[in-house]
C-alpha positions in Angstrom: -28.9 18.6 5.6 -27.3 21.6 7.3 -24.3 23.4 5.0 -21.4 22.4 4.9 -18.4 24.8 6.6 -16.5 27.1 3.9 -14.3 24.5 1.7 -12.3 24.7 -1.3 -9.3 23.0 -2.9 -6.7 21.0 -0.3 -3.1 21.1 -0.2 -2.2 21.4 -3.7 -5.5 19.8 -4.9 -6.5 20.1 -8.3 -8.3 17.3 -8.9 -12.2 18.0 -9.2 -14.4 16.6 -6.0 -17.1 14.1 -6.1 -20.6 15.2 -6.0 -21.0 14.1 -2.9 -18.3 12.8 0.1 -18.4 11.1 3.8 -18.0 14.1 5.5 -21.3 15.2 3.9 -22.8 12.2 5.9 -20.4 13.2 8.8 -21.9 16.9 8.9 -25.6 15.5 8.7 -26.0 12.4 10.9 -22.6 13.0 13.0 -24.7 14.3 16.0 -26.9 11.3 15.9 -23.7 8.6 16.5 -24.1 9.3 20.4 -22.7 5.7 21.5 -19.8 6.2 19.0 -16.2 6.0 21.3 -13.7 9.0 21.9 -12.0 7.6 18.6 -14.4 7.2 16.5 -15.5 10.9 17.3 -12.1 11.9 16.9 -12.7 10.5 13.3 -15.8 11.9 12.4 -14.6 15.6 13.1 -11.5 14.9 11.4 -13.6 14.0 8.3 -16.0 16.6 8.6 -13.3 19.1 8.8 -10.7 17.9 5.9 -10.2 20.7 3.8 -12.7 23.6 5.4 -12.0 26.6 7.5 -12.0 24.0 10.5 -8.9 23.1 9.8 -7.0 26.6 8.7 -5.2 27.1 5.5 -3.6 29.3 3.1 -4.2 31.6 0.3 -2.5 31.3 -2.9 -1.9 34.1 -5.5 0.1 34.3 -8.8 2.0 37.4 -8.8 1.8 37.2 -12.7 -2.2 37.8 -13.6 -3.3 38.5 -9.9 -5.4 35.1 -9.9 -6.1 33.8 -6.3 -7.3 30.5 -4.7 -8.1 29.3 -0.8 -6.4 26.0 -0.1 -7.4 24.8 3.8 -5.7 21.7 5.0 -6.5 18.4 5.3 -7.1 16.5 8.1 -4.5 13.3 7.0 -6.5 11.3 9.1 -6.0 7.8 7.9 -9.4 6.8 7.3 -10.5 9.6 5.3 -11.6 9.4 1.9 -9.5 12.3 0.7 -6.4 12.3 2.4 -4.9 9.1 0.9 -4.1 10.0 -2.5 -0.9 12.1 -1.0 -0.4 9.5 1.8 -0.1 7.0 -1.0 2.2 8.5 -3.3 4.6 9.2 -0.5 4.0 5.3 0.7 5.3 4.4 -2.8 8.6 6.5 -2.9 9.5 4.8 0.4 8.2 1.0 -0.5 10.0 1.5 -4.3 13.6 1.3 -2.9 12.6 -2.6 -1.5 11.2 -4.1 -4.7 13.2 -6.3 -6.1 13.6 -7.4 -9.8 11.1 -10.4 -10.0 7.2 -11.0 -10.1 4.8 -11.2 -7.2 2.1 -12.9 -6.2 -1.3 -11.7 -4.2 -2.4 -13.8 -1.4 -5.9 -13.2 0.5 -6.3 -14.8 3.5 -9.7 -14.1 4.9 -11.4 -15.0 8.5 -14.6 -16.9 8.3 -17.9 -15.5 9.1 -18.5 -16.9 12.2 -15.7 -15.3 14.1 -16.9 -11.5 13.7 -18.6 -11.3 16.8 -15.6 -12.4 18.8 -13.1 -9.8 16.4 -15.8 -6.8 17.4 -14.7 -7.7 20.8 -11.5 -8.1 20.3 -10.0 -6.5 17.5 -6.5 -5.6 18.2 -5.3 -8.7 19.5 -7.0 -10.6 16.6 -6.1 -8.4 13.8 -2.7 -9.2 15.5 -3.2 -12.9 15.5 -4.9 -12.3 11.4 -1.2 -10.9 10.2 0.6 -13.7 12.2 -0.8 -16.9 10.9 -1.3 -15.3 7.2 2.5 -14.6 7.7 3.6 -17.8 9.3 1.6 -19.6 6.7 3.1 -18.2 4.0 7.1 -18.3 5.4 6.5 -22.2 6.3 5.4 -23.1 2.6 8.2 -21.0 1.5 10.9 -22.6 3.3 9.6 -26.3 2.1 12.0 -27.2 0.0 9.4 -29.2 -1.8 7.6 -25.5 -2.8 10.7 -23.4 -2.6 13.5 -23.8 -0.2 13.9 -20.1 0.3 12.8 -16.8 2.3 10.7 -14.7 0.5 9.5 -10.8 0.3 6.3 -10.8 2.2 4.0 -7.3 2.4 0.3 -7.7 4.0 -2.3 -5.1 4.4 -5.4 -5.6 6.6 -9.1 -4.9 5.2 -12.0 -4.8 7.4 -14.5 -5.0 5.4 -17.0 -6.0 2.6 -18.7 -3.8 -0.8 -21.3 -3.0 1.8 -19.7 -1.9 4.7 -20.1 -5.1 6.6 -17.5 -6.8 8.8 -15.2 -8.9 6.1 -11.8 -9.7 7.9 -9.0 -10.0 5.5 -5.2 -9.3 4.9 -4.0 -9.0 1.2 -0.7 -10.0 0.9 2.3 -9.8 -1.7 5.1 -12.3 -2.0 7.8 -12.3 -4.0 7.8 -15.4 -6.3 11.2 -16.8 -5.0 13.8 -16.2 -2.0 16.9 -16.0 -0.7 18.4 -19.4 0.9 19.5 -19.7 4.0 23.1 -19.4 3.6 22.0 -16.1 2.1 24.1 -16.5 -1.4 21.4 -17.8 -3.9 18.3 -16.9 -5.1 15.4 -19.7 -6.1 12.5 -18.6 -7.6 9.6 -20.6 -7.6 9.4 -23.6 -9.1 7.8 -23.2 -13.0 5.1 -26.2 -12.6 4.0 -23.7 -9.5 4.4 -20.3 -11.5 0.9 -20.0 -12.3 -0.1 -19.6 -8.3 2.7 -19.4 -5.6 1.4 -22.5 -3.3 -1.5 -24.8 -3.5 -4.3 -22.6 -1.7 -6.1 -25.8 -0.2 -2.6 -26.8 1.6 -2.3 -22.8 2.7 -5.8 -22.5 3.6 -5.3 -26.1 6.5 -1.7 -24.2 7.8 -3.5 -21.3 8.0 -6.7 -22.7 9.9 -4.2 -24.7 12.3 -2.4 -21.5 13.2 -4.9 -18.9 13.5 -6.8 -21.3 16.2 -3.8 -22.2 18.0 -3.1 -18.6 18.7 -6.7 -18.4 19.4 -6.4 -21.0 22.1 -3.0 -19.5 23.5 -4.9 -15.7 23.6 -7.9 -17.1 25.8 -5.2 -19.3 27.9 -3.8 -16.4 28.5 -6.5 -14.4 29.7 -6.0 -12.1 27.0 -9.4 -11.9 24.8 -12.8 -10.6 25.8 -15.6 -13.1 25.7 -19.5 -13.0 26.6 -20.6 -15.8 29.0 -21.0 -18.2 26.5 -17.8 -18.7 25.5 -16.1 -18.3 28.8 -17.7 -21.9 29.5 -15.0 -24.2 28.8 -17.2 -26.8 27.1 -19.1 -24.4 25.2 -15.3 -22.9 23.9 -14.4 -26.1 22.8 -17.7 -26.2 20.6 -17.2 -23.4 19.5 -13.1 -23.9 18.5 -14.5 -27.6 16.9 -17.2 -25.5 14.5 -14.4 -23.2 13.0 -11.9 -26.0 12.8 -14.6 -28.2 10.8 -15.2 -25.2 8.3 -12.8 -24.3 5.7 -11.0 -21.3 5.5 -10.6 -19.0 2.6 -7.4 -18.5 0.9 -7.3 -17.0 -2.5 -4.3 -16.5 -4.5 -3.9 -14.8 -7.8 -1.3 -15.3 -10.9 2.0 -13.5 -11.0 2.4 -9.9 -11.5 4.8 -8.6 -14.4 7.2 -6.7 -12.5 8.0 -5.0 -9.1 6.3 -1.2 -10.5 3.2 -2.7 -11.9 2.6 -4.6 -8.0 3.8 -1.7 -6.2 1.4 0.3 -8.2 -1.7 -2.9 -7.4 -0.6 -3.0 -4.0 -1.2 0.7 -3.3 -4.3 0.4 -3.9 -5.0 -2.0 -1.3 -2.5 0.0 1.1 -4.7 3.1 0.9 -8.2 2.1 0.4 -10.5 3.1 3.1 -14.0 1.5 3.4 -15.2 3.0 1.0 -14.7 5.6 -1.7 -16.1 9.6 -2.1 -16.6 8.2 -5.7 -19.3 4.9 -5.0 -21.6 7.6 -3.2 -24.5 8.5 -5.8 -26.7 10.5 -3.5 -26.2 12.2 0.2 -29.5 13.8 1.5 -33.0 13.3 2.8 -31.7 11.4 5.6 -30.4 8.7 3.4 -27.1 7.7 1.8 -26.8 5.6 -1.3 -23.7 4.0 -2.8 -22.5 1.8 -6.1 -21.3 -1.8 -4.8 -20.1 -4.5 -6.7 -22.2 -7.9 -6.1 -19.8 -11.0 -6.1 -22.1 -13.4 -5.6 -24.1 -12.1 -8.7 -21.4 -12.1 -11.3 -19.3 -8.6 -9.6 -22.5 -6.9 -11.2 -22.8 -3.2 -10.1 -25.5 -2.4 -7.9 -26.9 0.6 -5.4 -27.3 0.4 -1.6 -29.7 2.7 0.4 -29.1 3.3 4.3 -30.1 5.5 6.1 -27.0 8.6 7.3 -26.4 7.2 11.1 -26.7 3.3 9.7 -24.4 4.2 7.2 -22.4 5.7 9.8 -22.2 3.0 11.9 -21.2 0.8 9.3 -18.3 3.2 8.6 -16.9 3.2 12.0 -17.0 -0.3 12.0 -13.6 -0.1 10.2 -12.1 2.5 12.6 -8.6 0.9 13.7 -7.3 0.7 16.9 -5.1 3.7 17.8 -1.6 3.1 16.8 -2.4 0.2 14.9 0.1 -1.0 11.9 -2.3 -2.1 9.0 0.7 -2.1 6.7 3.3 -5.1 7.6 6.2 -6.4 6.0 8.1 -9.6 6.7 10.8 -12.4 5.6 13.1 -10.3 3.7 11.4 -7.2 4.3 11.2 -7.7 8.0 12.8 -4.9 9.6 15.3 -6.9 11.8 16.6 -8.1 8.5 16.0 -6.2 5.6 18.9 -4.1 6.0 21.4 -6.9 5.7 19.2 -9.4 3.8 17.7 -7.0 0.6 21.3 -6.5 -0.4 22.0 -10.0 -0.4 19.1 -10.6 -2.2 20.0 -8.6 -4.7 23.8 -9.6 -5.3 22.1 -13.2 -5.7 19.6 -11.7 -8.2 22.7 -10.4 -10.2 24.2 -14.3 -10.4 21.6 -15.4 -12.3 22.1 -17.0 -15.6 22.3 -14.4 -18.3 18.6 -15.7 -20.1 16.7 -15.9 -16.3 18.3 -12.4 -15.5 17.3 -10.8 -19.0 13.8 -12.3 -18.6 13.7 -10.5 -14.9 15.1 -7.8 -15.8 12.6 -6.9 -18.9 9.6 -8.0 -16.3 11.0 -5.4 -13.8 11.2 -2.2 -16.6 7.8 -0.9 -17.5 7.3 1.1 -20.0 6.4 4.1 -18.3 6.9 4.4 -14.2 4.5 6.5 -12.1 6.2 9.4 -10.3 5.3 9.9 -6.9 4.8 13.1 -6.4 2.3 16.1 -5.2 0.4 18.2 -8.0 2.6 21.4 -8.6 1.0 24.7 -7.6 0.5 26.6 -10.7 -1.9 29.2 -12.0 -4.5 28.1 -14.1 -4.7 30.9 -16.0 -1.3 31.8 -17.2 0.7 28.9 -15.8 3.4 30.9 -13.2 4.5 29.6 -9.7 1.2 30.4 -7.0 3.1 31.7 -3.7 1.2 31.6 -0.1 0.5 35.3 0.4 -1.6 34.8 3.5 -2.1 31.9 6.6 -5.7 31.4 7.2 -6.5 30.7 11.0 -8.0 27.3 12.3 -11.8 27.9 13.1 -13.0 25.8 16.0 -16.1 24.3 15.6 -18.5 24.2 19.1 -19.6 20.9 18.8 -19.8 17.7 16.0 -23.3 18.7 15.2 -22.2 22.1 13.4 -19.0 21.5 12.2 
C-alpha cells in the first residue's frame, strides 16, 4: 500500500481513529476503479483526501503551555465515513424543533431482489418511485378511519444496501403513532389494540406492492426508465411485472419508541449511516480488505468478509447517490407545504388532551438525560485553555487519484 498523505486530527476532532478507514482502500486500489463515473471519482478523492494536507487546514496552539496540533479539513462529502458524526449532530438540532410529544414507530419497506438489475439502471427515478409508494402506503392506512382516521408525522431515509455491501433497496421510515384530523383541531392516536405495531404489515406490504408497480407501469409508459432488450418487449414486460406482483413484498415494522429524543436519537443513526463503517474494517493491506458483518440469516451472528481492494471498491460505489439526490424525506405533517401551519396545530391539539393521556405523553417525551448537539470544544489537552488558529495551512493538490 502506498502511504497515506500527511493527516492528523479534523475539525475539532478528538475522537481516536480506527485502525484502518475507506480512504486507506481509496489511496490503494483507487487507481484501479478505471470504469468508475465522474461522480464516483469525485467521491473517491474526496475520501482519500478527508482530513490530510489535500484538503488544507489550520494549526492550533494554546497560548497558555505552548502546546500545538494540525487540524486539516474534512471533505463533508456525504458518503464518507468520517464526516457524518458533525453532519449528524447538526441534522438533529434542526429535526428536534418538529418532534412532537408522542411515540413513534419504525417502518422498513424494502424492494425485492429481483428488481436490482432494473434500479442499477435506473436509480433516481426508482429511488423516487421507493419514497413514493412507502409514503403513499403509509398516509392511506393512516387516514382509514378503521386504523386511524388522522394525518400522521412521516420521516423516511433511503439505504442501498446490505451487511455486505450488496445492493439491498430499502427506506426506513418513522411515523408518529397518531395524527391530526382533517378539520385540523384533534389529535387521535392510534388505536391501543394496534399500539404494539402501527398497521398490519401484511395489509401495508399488498398497498405497498400495488403502488410501487403502478408507478412502475406509468415510468415505462412514459418513456421514462432505461431497460435492456428484454424488457422493452411488451410481452416479456408483462412477465416480468406478473413475477413481482406474484411475490410478496417486505414490510417490517417495529414496536413503539418511548419518546420523541430517544427516536430522534434511533433515527440518526439511520439518517447518517453510510455503507459501511471505518469501525467493521479489521484489516486494510496486501491487496485485500476485510470487514465484521452481521449474518441475519444465521441468528445476526458476527462474521468477517474478505475482498479484494477494487471489489471492495466497487461494492462501495454501488451506494453512490445520484447528484442532488434527497435521501432524507419528510411528509404528512412534516411535509414542507404544510408543516408550517399544520405542526402548530398539531401541537395545540396535543395540549387538549385529557389530563392522564397528556401526563402519560408528556413523561414518554422527557428523557432523562437529552443529547446536546454540539461540536467537541477546542481545548488543550494539557492544561485545558481555549486552542486559537495561529496559522491557515494551504490546500495541496494531488496530480492524480493514484497518489493522493
Amino acid at each position: 500500500m502506498s502511504a497515506p498523505p500527511e493527516r492528523a486530527a479534523g475539525e475539532g476532532s478528538v475522537a481516536r481513529r480506527p485502525p484502518y478507514e475507506v480512504a486507506d482502500v481509496v489511496r490503494a486500489h483507487g487507481a484501479e476503479m478505471l470504469g468508475a463515473s465522474g461522480r464516483e471519482r469525485q467521491v473517491l478523492r474526496a475520501i482519500g483526501g478527508c482530513r490530510t494536507a489535500m484538503l488544507g487546514g489550520h494549526v492550533e496552539a494554546c497560548r497558555g503551555c505552548g502546546y500545538e496540533r494540525i487540524a486539516y479539513n474534512s471533505c463533508r462529502n456525504r458518503h464518507c465515513p468520517k464526516c457524518q458524526g458533525a453532519e449528524r449532530a447538526r441534522w438533529m438540532a434542526g429535526e428536534r424543533a418538529m418532534l412532537l410529544p408522542v411515540s413513534y414507530f419504525h417502518v422498513v419497506f424494502t424492494l425485492p431482489d429481483v428488481l436490482r438489475g432494473l434500479v442499477r439502471a435506473n436509480r433516481r427515478p426508482l429511488y423516487d418511485l421507493l419514497f413514493r409508494a412507502a409514503a403513499a402506503t403509509l398516509r392511506e392506512f393512516a387516514r382509514d378511519p378503521k386504523y386511524l382516521g388522522a394525518e400522521p408525522a412521516i420521516t423516511m431515509v433511503l439505504h442501498t444496501w446490505g451487511q455486505t455491501l450488496g445492493e439491498h433497496f430499502h427506506v426506513h421510515s418513522v411515523v408518529s403513532g397518531g395524527g391530526l384530523t382533517a378539520d385540523g383541531e384533534r389529535w387521535r392516536s392510534v388505536k391501543r389494540r394496534r399500539r404494539a405495531f402501527l398497521f398490519p404489515v401484511r395489509a401495508m406490504s399488498v398497498v405497498f406492492r400495488g403502488k410501487y408497480l403502478a408507478g412502475l407501469a406509468e415510468l415505462r409508459a412514459r418513456g421514462a426508465l432505461r431497460l435492456d432488450e428484454t424488457l422493452e418487449d411488451a410481452r416479456c414486460w408483462r412477465r416480468f411485472a406478473v413475477g413481482l406482483r406474484s411475490r410478496s413484498w417486505v414490510v417490517y415494522a417495529k414496536p413503539p419508541f418511548g419518546g420523541p429524543e430517544r427516536v430522534l436519537k434511533y433515527l440518526s443513526r439511520y439518517t447518517h449511516r453510510v455503507a459501511i463503517s471505518n469501525r467493521r474494517l479489521s484489516y486494510v493491506g496486501e491487496g485485500v480488505v476485510r470487514f465484521q458483518y452481521k449474518d441475519y440469516a444465521d441468528g445476526s451472528r458476527t462474521k468477517e468478509m474478505t475482498l479484494g481492494g477494487a471489489e471492495f471498491l466497487r461494492r462501495f460505489l454501488q451506494h453512490v447517490l445520484p447528484k442532488g439526490f434527497m435521501r432524507i424525506r419528510h411528509y404528512g405533517l412534516l411535509a414542507n407545504c404544510q408543516r408550517r401551519t399544520k405542526l402548530p396545530r398539531a401541537r395545540a391539539a396535543l395540549a387538549a388532551l385529557p389530563a392522564c393521556e397528556a401526563i402519560a405523553q408528556e413523561r414518554a417525551a422527557s428523557p432523562a438525560s437529552r443529547e446536546v448537539a454540539a461540536s467537541p470544544a477546542r481545548t488543550c489537552p494539557t492544561c485545558g485553555q481555549e486552542l486559537v488558529i495561529v496559522a491557515i495551512l494551504a490546500i495541496v493538490r494531488p496530480r492524480a487519484l493514484d497518489s493522493s
